[in-house]
C-alpha positions, 0 to 999 in steps of 0.5 A, spaced: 768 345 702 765 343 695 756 342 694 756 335 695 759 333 701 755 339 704 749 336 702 750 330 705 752 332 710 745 336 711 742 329 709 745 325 715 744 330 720 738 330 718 737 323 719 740 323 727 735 327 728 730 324 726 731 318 729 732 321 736 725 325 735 722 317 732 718 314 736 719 306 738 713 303 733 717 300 728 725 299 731 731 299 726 736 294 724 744 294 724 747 290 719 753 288 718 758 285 714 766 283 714 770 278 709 778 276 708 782 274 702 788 271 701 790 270 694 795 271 689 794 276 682 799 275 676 798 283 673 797 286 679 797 294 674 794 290 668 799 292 663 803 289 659 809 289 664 805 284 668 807 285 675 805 278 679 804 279 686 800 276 693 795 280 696 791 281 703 784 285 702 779 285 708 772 288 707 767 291 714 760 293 713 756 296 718 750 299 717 744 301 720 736 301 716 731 305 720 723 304 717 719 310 719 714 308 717 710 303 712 713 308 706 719 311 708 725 308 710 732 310 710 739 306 711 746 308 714 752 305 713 759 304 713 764 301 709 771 299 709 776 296 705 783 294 705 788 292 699 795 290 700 800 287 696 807 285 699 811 287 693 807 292 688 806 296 693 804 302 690 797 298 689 795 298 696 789 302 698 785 303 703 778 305 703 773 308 707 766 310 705 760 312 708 753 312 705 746 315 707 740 312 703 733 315 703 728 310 700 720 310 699 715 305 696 710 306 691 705 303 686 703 299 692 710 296 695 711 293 688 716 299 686 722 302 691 725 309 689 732 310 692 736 316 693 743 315 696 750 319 698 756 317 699 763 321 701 769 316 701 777 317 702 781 313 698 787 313 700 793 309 697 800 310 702 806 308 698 803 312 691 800 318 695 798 322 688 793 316 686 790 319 693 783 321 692 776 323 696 770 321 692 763 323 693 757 319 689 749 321 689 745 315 686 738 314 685 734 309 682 728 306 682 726 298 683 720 294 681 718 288 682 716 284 676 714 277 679 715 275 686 722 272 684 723 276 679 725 285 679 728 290 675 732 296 677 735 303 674 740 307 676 743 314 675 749 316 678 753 322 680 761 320 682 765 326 683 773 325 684 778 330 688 787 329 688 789 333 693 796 331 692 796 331 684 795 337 680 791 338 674 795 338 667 796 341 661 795 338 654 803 338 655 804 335 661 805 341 666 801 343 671 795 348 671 795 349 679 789 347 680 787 340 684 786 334 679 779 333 678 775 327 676 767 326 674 763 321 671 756 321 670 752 312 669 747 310 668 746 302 669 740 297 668 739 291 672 734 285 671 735 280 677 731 274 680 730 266 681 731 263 674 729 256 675 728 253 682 734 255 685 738 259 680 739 266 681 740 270 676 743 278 674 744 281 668 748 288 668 748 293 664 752 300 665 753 307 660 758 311 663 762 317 660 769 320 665 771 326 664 777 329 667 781 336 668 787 334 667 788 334 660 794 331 660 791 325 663 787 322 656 787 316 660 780 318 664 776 321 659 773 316 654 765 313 654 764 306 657 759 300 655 759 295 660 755 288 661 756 282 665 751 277 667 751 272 673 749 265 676 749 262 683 746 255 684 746 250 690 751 244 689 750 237 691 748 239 698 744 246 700 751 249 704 755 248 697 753 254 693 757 256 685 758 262 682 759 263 675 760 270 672 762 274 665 763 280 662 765 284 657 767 292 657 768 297 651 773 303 652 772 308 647 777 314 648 776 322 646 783 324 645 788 318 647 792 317 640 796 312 637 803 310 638 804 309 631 797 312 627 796 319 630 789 319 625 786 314 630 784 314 637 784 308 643 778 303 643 779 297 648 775 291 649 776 287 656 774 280 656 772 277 664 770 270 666 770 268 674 767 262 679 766 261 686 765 255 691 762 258 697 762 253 703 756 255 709 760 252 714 754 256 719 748 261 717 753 266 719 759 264 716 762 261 709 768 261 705 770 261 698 774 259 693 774 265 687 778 265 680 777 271 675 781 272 669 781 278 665 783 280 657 784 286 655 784 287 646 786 294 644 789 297 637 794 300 641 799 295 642 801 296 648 796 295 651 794 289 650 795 285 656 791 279 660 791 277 667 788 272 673 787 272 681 785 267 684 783 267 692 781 264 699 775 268 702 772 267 710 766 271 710 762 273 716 754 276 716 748 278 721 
């Protein structure tokens, strides 16, 4: 068993323990999430192939968050997700992740610093190769800038294991170890209330993969990442609207050009979306969501644009 994983075990049971030992003064709280899609993609692979395809996805999150006291709190959970498609099946996943975050506040509750863990089995039943577990370490520190308005910044950790797939080498062969993936991100976040209602998010990500599997080029490269977001009421305080963009640069260590060996790949991903989001109780919305997504690459073969659109039923406590 690798460091990771046992560290978090470690964690965890740390945090039971505690809990059983805490006394009652401040009682904790469970959290809990869930959500449905039905919707309709026409790339499902984003590649120039341009499988379409009608797909189920179905989320669950529970959580719960315990205060130890007016400094220190710590949050458990548990989340899963379903994606199923009826044709391209070898997109469908399922993913089941369970996180543990120890969190404490500083500078007078105006700053909150956050270390989180996360173990998770991915696990795609009609291309088994593509099965992986997943380990995240983050920490991150928030402040608060005004009362409507904080900012955040995030390093993490993510460690990547195929039990099915093995490591090759620049050739294609297999090495005979396990296939491993790390990447190491770093993101900045500034979000809060613009103008009355209006919120806003702005999303800022550096991230570098690197991967054994010299043959696999596609996962090594460097990727800056920016999107902003803003939900407004409409009409009426139960009609929300969400409209987000986004812009990805992918530049890539190794992966060549089909036609000019001298050059390697860099792609620009191009991404706008909305949302109508409907409260039909304080519990429970639903949604109209589209997104589109254009990829431009100097390799040709790459180029490709794609769109889904969905209907979502959401549920929280």
């Amino acid at each position: 068993m690798k460091i990771g994983p046992v560290l978090f075990l470690s964690v965890l049971c740390l945090f039971v323990i505690s809990i059983a030992e805490a006394s009652e003064k401040e009682p904790g709280k469970f959290l809990f999430y869930a959500d449905a899609y039905e919707g309709y993609d026409n790339n499902v692979n984003l590649d120039s192939q341009r499988k379409k395809d009608v797909y189920t996805e179905v989320d669950a999150q529970l959580g719960y968050k315990y205060p130890f006291n007016s400094l220190f709190g710590a949050t458990l959970n548990y989340y899963l997700n379903s994606l199923n498609y009826y044709e391209v099946t070898d997109a469908t996943f399922y993913d089941n992740n369970l996180s543990l975050a120890l969190d404490t506040n500083l500078f007078d509750e105006k700053a909150k610093l956050t270390w989180g863990n996360s173990a998770g089995y991915i696990y795609y039943p009609h291309e088994e190769r593509s099965t992986y577990f997943s380990y995240d370490s983050q920490i991150s520190l928030k402040h608060s800038l005004t009362k409507t308005f904080s900012h955040k910044l995030a390093y993490d950790f993510i460690f990547r294991d195929f039990p099915d797939r093995k490591a090759g080498n620049g050739a294609g062969a297999a090495k005979g170890s396990d296939r491993m993936d790390i990447r190491n991100s770093l993101t900045y976040e500034l979000s809060g209330l613009l103008v009355r209602d209006i919120f806003m998010r702005l999303n800022n990500q550096y991230y570098v993969n690197d991967s054994n599997d010299q043959f696999m080029d596609y996962y090594d490269y460097s990727s800056y990442r920016t999107s902003l977001t803003a939900i407004m009421p409409l009409f009426t305080k139960r009609l929300y609207g969400l409209v987000t963009i986004g812009y990805q640069r992918r530049v890539y260590n190794s992966r060549q050009l089909v036609n000019d060996k001298s050059e390697t790949e860099k792609d620009n991903t191009y991404e706008g979306g909305s949302s109508l989001i409907f409260d039909i109780t304080k519990k429970i919305s639903m949604s109209l969501n589209y997104l589109y997504r254009q990829n431009e690459s100097n390799e040709p073969s790459q180029k490709y644009s794609g769109s889904m659109v969905s209907a979502g039923f959401h549920y929280a406590f």
